[in-house]
C-alpha positions as CSV (number, residue, x, y, z in Angstrom):
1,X,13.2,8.1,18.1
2,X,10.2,6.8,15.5
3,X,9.4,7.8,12.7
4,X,6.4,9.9,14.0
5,X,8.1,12.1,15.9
6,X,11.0,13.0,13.1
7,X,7.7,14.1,11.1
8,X,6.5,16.2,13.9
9,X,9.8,17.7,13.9
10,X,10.0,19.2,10.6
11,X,6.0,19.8,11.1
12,X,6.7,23.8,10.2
13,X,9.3,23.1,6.8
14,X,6.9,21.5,4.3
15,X,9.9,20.6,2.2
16,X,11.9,17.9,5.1
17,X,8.4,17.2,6.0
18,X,7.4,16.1,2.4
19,X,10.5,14.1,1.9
20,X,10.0,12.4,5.7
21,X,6.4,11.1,5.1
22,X,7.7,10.4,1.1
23,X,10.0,7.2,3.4
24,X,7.2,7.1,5.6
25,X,4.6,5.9,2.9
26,X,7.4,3.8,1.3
27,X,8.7,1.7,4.7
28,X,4.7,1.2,5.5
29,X,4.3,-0.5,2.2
30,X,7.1,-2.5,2.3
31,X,7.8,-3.3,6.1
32,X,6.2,-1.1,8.5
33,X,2.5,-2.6,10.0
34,X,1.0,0.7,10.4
35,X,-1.4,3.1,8.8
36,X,0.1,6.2,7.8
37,X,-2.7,8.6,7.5
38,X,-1.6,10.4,10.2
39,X,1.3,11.8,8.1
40,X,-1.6,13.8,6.4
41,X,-2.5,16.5,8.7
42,X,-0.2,19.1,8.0
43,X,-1.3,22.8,7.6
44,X,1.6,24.2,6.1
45,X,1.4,21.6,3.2
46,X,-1.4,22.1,0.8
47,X,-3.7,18.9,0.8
48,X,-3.2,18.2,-2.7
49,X,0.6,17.6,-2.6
50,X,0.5,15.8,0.6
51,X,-2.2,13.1,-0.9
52,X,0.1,13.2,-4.5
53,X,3.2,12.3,-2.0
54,X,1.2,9.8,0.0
55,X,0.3,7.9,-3.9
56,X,3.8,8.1,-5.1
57,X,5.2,7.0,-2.3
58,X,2.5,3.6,-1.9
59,X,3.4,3.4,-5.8
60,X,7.3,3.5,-4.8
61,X,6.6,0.8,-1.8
62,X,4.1,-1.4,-4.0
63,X,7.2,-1.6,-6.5
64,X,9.4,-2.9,-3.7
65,X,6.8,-5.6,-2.4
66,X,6.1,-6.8,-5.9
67,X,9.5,-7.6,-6.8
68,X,10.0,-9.2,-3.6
69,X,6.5,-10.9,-3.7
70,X,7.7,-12.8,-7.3
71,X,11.0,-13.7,-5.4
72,X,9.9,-15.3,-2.5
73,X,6.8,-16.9,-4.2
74,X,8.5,-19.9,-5.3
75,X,10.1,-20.7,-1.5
76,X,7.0,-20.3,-0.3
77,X,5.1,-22.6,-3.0
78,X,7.4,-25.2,-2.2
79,X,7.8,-24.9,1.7
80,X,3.7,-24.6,2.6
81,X,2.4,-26.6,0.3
82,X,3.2,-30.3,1.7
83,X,-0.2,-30.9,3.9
84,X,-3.7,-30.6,2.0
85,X,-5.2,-28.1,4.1
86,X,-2.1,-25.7,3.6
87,X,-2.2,-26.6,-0.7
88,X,-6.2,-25.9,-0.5
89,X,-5.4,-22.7,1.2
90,X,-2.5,-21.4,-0.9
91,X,-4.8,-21.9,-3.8
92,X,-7.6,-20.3,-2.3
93,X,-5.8,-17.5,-1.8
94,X,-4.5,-17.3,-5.2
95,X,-7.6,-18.1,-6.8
96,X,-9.0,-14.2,-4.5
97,X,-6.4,-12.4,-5.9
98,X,-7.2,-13.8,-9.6
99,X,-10.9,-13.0,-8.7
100,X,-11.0,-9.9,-7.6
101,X,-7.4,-8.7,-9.2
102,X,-7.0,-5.0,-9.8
103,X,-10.7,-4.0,-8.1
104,X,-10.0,-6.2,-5.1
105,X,-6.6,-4.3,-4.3
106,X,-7.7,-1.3,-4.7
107,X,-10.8,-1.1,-2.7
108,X,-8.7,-2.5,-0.1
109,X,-5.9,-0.6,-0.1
110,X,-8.5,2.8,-0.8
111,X,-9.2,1.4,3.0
112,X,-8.7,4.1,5.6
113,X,-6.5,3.0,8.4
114,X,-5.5,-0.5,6.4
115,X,-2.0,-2.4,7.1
116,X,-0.6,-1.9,3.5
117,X,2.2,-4.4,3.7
118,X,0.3,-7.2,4.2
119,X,-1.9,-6.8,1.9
120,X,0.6,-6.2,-0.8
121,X,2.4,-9.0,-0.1
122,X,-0.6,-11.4,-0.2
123,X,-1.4,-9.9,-3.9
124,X,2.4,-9.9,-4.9
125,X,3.0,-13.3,-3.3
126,X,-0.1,-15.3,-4.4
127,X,0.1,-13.1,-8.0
128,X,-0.6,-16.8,-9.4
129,X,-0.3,-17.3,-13.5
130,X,-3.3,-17.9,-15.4
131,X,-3.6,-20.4,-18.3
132,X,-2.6,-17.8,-20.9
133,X,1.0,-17.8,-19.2
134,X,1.3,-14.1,-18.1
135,X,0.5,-13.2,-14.3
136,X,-2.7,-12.3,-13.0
137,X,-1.4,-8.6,-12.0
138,X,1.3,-7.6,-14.3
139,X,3.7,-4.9,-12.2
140,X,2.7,-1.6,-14.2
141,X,-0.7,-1.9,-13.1
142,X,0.0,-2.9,-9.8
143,X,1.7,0.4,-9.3
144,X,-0.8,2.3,-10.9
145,X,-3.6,1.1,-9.0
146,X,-1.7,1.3,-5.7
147,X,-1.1,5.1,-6.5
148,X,-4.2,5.8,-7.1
149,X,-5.8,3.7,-3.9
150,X,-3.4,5.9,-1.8
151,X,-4.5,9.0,-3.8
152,X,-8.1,7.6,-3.0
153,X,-7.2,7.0,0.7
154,X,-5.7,10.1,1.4
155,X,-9.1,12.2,0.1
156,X,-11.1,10.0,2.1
157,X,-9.4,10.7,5.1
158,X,-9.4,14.9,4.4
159,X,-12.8,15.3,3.1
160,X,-14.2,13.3,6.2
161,X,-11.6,15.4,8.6
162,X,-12.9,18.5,6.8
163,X,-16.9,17.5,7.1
164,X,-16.1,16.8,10.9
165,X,-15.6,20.6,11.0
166,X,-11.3,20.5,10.9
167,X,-9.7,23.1,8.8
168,X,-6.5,22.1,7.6
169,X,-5.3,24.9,5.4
């Protein structure tokens, strides 16, 4: 059984339901290649809590992948950076994510239907340092913007379902 179909089984108890798409949002962050806005559409949920749950849970998952991301970072440094076309990309890479930083991840991740977990990992994982010493993202404000990308997502995704004509509540 996915993880779809548990959802639609506890469709009617907003309470099971809330705590179901709470993992949901969390293992899509983290592991899970999917978009999860289809946790949203819930009737028996008021909008506003399901997109609060939706933002705490990517700011939950964005926790996870960041202290993975500063884990691995060194492994990977030192494993894909041996041929010139892999160092040029790795620091392309990094040099995006210390461009466009905090905006950059959140427009993306304010993307309806995006793949969280890769982009999460590619800002946690190429999170370079910058001459100061500190890290281009530091980890509060990673969380904070990714909660409030997902708060972002999720009202994109009503308020165009609701101007299609779809009442939800």
């Amino acid at each position: 059984m996915d993880i779809i179909s548990i959802l639609l089984n506890f469709y009617e108890n907003p309470a099971i339901y809330s705590l179901i798409f709470l993992i949901y949002v969390i293992l899509a962050a983290v592991i899970l290649p999917i978009p999860v806005e289809i946790g949203l559409f819930n009737p028996n949920i008021n909008p506003l809590l399901i997109v609060s749950i939706m933002g705490i849970g990517k700011g939950i998952g964005s926790l996870v992948v960041f202290k993975i991301g500063l884990k691995i970072r060194k492994g990977i440094k030192k494993r894909f950076t041996g041929s010139p076309f892999t160092k040029k990309m790795v620091k392309y890479c990094e040099d995006f994510v210390k461009k466009y930083g905090y905006i950059g991840l959140f427009i993306i991740m304010s993307t309806p239907l995006m793949i969280d977990s890769a982009t999460l990992y590619l800002f946690s994982v190429l999170n370079a340092r910058k001459k100061e010493g500190g890290r281009a993202m530091v980890q509060s404000h990673f969380i904070i913007i990714n909660i409030l990308a997902g708060i972002t997502r999720g009202s994109i995704i009503l308020f165009l379902v609701y101007y299609a004509g779809v009442r939800l509540v």
